[in-house]
KEVEXVO-157771 format. One record per residue (C-alpha): x, y, z; residue number from 1; residue in three letters. Coordinates in steps of 0.05 Angstrom, whole numbers, plus 5000, padded with zeros to 4 digits. Each point is the difference from the previous one (the first is absolute). Layout:
{{X; Y; Z}; NUM; ALA},
...
This chain:
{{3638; 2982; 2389}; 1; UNK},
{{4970; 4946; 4949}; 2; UNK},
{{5060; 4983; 4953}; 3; UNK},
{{4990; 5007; 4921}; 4; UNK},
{{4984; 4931; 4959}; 5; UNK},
{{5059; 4987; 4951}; 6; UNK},
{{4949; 4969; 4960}; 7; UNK},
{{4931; 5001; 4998}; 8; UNK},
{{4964; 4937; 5012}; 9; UNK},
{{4972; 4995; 4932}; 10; UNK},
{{5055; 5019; 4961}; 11; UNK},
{{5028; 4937; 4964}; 12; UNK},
{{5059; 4959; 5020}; 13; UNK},
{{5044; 5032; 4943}; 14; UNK},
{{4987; 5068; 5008}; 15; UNK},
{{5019; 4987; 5071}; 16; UNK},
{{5059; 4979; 4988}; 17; UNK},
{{5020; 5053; 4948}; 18; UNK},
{{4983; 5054; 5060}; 19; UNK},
{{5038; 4968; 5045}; 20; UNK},
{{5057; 4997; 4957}; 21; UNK},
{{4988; 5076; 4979}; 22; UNK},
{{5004; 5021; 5070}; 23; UNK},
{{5059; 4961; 5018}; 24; UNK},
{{5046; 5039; 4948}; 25; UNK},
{{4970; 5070; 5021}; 26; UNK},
{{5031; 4982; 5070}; 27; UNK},
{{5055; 4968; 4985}; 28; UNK},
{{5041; 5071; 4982}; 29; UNK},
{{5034; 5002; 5075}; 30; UNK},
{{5036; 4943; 5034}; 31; UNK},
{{4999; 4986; 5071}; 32; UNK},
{{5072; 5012; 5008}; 33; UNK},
{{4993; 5080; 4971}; 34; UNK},
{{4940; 5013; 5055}; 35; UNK},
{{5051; 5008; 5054}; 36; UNK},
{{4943; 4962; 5043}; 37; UNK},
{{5011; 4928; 5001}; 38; UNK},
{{5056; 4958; 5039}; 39; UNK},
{{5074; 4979; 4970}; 40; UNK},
{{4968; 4929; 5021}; 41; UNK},
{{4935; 5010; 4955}; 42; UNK},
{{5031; 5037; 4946}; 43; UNK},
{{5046; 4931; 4994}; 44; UNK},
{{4941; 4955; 4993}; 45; UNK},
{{4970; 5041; 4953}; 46; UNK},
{{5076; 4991; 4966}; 47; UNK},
{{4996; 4921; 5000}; 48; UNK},
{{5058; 5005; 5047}; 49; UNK},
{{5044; 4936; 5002}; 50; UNK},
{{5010; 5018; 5069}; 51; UNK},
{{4924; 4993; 5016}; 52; UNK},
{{4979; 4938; 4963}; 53; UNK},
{{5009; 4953; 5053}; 54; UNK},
{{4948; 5035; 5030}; 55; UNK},
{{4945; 5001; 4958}; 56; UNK},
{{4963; 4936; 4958}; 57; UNK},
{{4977; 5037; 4934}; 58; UNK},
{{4998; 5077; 4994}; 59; UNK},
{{4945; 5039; 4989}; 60; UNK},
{{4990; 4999; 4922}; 61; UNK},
{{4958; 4959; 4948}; 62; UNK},
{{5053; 4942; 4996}; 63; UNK},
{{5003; 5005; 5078}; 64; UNK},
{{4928; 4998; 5003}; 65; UNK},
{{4990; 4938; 4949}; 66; UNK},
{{5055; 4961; 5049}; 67; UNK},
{{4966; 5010; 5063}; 68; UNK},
{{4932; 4976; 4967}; 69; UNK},
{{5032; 4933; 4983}; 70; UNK},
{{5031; 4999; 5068}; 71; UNK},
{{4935; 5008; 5038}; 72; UNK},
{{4968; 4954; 4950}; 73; UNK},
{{5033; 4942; 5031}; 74; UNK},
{{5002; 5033; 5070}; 75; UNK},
{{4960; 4958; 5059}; 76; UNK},
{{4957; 5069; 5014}; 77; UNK},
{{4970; 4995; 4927}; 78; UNK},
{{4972; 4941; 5020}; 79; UNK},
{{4916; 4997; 4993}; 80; UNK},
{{4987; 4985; 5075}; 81; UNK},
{{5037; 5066; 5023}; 82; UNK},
{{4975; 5031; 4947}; 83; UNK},
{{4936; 4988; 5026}; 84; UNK},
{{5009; 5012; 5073}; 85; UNK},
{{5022; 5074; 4979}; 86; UNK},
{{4934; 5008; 4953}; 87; UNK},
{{4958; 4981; 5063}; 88; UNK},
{{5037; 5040; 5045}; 89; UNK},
{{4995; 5060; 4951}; 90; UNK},
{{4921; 4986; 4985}; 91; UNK},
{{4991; 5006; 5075}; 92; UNK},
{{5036; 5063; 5016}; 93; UNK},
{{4966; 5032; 4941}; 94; UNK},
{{4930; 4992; 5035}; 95; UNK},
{{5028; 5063; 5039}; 96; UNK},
{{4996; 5048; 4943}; 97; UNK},
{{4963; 5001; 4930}; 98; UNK},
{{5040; 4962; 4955}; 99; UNK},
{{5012; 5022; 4928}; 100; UNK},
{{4980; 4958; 4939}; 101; UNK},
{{5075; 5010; 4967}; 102; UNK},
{{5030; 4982; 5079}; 103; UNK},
{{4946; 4948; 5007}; 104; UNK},
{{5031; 4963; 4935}; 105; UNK},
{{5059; 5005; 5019}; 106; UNK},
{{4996; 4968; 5058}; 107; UNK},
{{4960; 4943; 4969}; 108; UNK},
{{5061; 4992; 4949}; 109; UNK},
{{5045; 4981; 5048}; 110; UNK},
{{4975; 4931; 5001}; 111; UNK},
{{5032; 5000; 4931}; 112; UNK},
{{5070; 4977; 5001}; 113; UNK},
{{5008; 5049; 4938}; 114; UNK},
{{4993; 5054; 5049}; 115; UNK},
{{5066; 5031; 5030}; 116; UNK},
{{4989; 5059; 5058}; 117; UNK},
{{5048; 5067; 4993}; 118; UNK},
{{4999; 5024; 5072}; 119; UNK},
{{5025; 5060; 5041}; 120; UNK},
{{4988; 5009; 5085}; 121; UNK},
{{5000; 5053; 5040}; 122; UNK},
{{4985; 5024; 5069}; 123; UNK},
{{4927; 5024; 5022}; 124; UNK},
{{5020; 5075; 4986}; 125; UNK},
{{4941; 5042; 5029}; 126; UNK},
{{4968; 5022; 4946}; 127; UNK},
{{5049; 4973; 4954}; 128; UNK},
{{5058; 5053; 5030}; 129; UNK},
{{5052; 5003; 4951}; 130; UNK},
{{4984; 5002; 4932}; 131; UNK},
{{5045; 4931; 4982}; 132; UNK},
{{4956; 4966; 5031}; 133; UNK},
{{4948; 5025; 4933}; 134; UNK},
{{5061; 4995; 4953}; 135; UNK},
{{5020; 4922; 5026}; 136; UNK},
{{4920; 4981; 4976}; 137; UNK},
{{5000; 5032; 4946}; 138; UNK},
{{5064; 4974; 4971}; 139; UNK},
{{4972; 4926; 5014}; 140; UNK},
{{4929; 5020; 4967}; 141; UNK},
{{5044; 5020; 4934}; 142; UNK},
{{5054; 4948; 5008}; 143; UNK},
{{4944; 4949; 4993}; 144; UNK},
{{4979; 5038; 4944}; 145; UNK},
{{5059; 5000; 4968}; 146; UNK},
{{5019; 4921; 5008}; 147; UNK},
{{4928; 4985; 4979}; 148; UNK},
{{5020; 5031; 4937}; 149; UNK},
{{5066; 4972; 4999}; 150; UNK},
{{4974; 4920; 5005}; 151; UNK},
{{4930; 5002; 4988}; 152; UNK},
{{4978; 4927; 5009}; 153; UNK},
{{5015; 5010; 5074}; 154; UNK},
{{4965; 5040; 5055}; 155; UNK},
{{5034; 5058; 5042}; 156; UNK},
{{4970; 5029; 5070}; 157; UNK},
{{5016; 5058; 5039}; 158; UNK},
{{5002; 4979; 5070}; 159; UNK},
{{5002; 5057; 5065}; 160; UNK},
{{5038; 4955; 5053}; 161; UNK},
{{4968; 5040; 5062}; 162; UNK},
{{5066; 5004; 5053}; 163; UNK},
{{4943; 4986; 5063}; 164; UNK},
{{5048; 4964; 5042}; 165; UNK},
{{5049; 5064; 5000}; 166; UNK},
{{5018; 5027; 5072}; 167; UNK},
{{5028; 5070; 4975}; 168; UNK},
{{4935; 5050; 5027}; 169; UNK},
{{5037; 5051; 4997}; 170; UNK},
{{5020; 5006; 4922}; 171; UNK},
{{4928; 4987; 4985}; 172; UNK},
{{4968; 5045; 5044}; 173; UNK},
{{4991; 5064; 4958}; 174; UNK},
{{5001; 5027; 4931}; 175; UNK},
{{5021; 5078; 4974}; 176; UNK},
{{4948; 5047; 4971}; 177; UNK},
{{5013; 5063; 4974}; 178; UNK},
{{5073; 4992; 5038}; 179; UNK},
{{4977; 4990; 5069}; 180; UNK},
{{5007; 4930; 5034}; 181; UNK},
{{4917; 4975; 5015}; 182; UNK},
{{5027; 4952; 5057}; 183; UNK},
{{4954; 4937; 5035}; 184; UNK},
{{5022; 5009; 5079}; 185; UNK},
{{4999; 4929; 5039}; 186; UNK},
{{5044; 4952; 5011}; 187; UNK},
{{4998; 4935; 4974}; 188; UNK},
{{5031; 4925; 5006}; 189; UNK},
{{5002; 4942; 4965}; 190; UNK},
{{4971; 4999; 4927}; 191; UNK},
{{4974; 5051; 4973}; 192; UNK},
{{4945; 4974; 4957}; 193; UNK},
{{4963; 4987; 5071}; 194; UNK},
{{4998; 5061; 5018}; 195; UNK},
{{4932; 5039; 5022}; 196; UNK},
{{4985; 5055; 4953}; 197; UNK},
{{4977; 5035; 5063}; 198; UNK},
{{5022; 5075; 5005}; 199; UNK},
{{5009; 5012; 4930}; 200; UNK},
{{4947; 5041; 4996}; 201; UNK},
{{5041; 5054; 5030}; 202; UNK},
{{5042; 4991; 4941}; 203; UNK},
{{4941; 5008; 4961}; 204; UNK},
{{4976; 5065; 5029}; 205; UNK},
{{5072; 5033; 4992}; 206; UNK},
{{5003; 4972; 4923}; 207; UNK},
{{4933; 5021; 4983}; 208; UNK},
{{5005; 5065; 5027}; 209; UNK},
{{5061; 5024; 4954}; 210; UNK},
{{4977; 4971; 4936}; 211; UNK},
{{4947; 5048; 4986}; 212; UNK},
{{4935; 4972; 4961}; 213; UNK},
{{5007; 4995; 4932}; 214; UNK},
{{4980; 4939; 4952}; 215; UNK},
{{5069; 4963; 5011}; 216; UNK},
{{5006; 5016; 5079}; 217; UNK},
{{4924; 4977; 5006}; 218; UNK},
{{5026; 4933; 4966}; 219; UNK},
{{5058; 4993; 5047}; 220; UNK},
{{4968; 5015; 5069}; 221; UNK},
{{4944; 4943; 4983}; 222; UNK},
{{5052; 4955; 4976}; 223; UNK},
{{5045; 5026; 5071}; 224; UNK},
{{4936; 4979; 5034}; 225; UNK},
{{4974; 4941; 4970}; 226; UNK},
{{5063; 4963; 5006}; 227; UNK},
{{5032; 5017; 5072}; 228; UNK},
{{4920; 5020; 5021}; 229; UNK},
{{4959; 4948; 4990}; 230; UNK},
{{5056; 4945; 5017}; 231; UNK},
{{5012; 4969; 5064}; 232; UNK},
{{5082; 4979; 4985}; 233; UNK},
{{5067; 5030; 4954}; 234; UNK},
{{4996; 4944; 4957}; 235; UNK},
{{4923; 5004; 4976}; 236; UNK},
{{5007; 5075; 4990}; 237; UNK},
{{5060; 4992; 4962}; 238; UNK},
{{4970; 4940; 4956}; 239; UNK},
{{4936; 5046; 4980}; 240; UNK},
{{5039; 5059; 4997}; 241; UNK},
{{5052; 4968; 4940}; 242; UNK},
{{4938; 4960; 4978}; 243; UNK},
{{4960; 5071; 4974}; 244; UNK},
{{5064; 5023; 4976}; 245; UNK},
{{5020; 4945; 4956}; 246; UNK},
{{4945; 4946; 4988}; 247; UNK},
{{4978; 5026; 4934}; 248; UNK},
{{5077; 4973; 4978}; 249; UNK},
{{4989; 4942; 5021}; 250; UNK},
{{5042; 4999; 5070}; 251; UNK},
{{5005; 4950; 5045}; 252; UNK},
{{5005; 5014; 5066}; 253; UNK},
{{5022; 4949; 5054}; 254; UNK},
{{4998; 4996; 5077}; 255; UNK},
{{5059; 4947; 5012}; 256; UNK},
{{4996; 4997; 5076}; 257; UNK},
{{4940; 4936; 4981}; 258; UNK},
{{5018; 4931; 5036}; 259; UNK},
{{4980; 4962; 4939}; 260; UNK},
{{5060; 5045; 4959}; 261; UNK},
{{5045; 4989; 5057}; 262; UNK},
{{4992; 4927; 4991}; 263; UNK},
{{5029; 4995; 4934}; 264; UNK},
{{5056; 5028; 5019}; 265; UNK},
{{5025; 4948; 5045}; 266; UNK},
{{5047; 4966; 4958}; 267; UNK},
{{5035; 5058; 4984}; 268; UNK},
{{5013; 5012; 5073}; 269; UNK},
């Protein structure tokens, strides 16, 4: 379930780039459009639709990208005292789990106002349910990647917005393996995040017992188990769970359902 590295830690900023690049022509053979899977309404963004522009600030290329960094450059969030209310709220939920050096740092560089976040959310899918939720973190982990590249005298990092505060149970409540549904029975209200990992060890029993026992579905009942297992809510479980998948990238994970978050988002309100 661990993703690929685009680029190896070590392997210098310009050869980075110049795999990046590489890979991006390789895929770039099919349009969206020609899939037959995408939307009328997405396949117009992707267009640069007059119709859609009002609806959008910058789209999603390099000369959107370098227009949204000067926009949040002068934006009131960017300023060092939230900046530092969200490093001490992210220090403090990353007691919970064993923190990577390359997550670690960038965490720390946040306090830099060089530093710009590229961030995708989801829902607490039990054990991570469909596989988006994989593809939406890994496209952040390479889109910071790719704008680090792109303007390197600034910072880029890949943020996991964790959706605690969802009320949906019951389109997080399972995943599919091997084309069967392996469903959590309960009912729940209120968010999810709080919810007591209680009973999922019933879930545990049916997954392990149709994986078999090789090296890989050794891995994945221990990882089943030491995220949902050894945690007492949703939202821990989920935090560790995306935490072993990704930390070597240098994720970031955050909890936003944190009073001291909330705060700063008074003013908007």
């Amino acid at each position: 379930m661990t993703p690929k590295n685009s680029c190896d830690s070590k392997t210098k900023d310009a050869d980075c780039c110049e795999n990046l690049s590489i890979k991006q022509s390789q895929n770039a053979s099919l349009s969206y459009k020609n899939t037959g899977y995408f939307s009328s309404l997405i396949c117009d963004y992707l267009d640069k639709k007059d119709s859609l522009k009002p609806f959008y600030q910058n789209f999603s290329n390099l000369n959107g990208y370098k227009q949204q960094i000067a926009l949040k450059q002068n934006c009131i969030s960017a300023s060092s005292q939230t900046r530092q209310v969200l490093v001490s709220a992210l220090k403090l939920q990353y007691k919970k789990v064993q923190a990577s050096e390359p997550s670690l740092k960038n965490i720390q560089s946040l306090l830099s106002e060089n530093t710009f976040t590229v961030t995708t959310g989801h829902q607490l899918n039990l054990f991570t349910g469909p596989l988006y939720f994989l593809y939406k973190i890994v496209t952040v982990i390479n889109l910071a990647k790719e704008l680090k590249c792109a303007f390197p005298d600034k910072n880029f990092v890949p943020i996991y917005w964790m959706a605690t505060e969802d009320h949906d149970f019951e389109e997080i409540n399972y995943f599919n393996f091997k084309g069967q549904k392996v469903k959590w029975n309960g009912s729940a209200g209120g968010a999810v995040g709080q919810l007591s990992t209680k009973g999922l060890n019933e879930v545990f029993n049916e997954f392990s017992k149709n994986i078999g026992s090789n090296k890989s579905a050794e891995y994945l009942k221990e990882l089943f188990e030491k995220a949902y297992l050894k945690h007492e809510n949703l939202a821990d479980a989920t935090f560790y769970l995306a935490n072993e998948l990704f930390s070597s990238y240098g994720l970031v994970i955050i909890d936003a359902d944190n009073s001291d978050l909330k705060r700063l988002f008074v003013p908007i309100i």
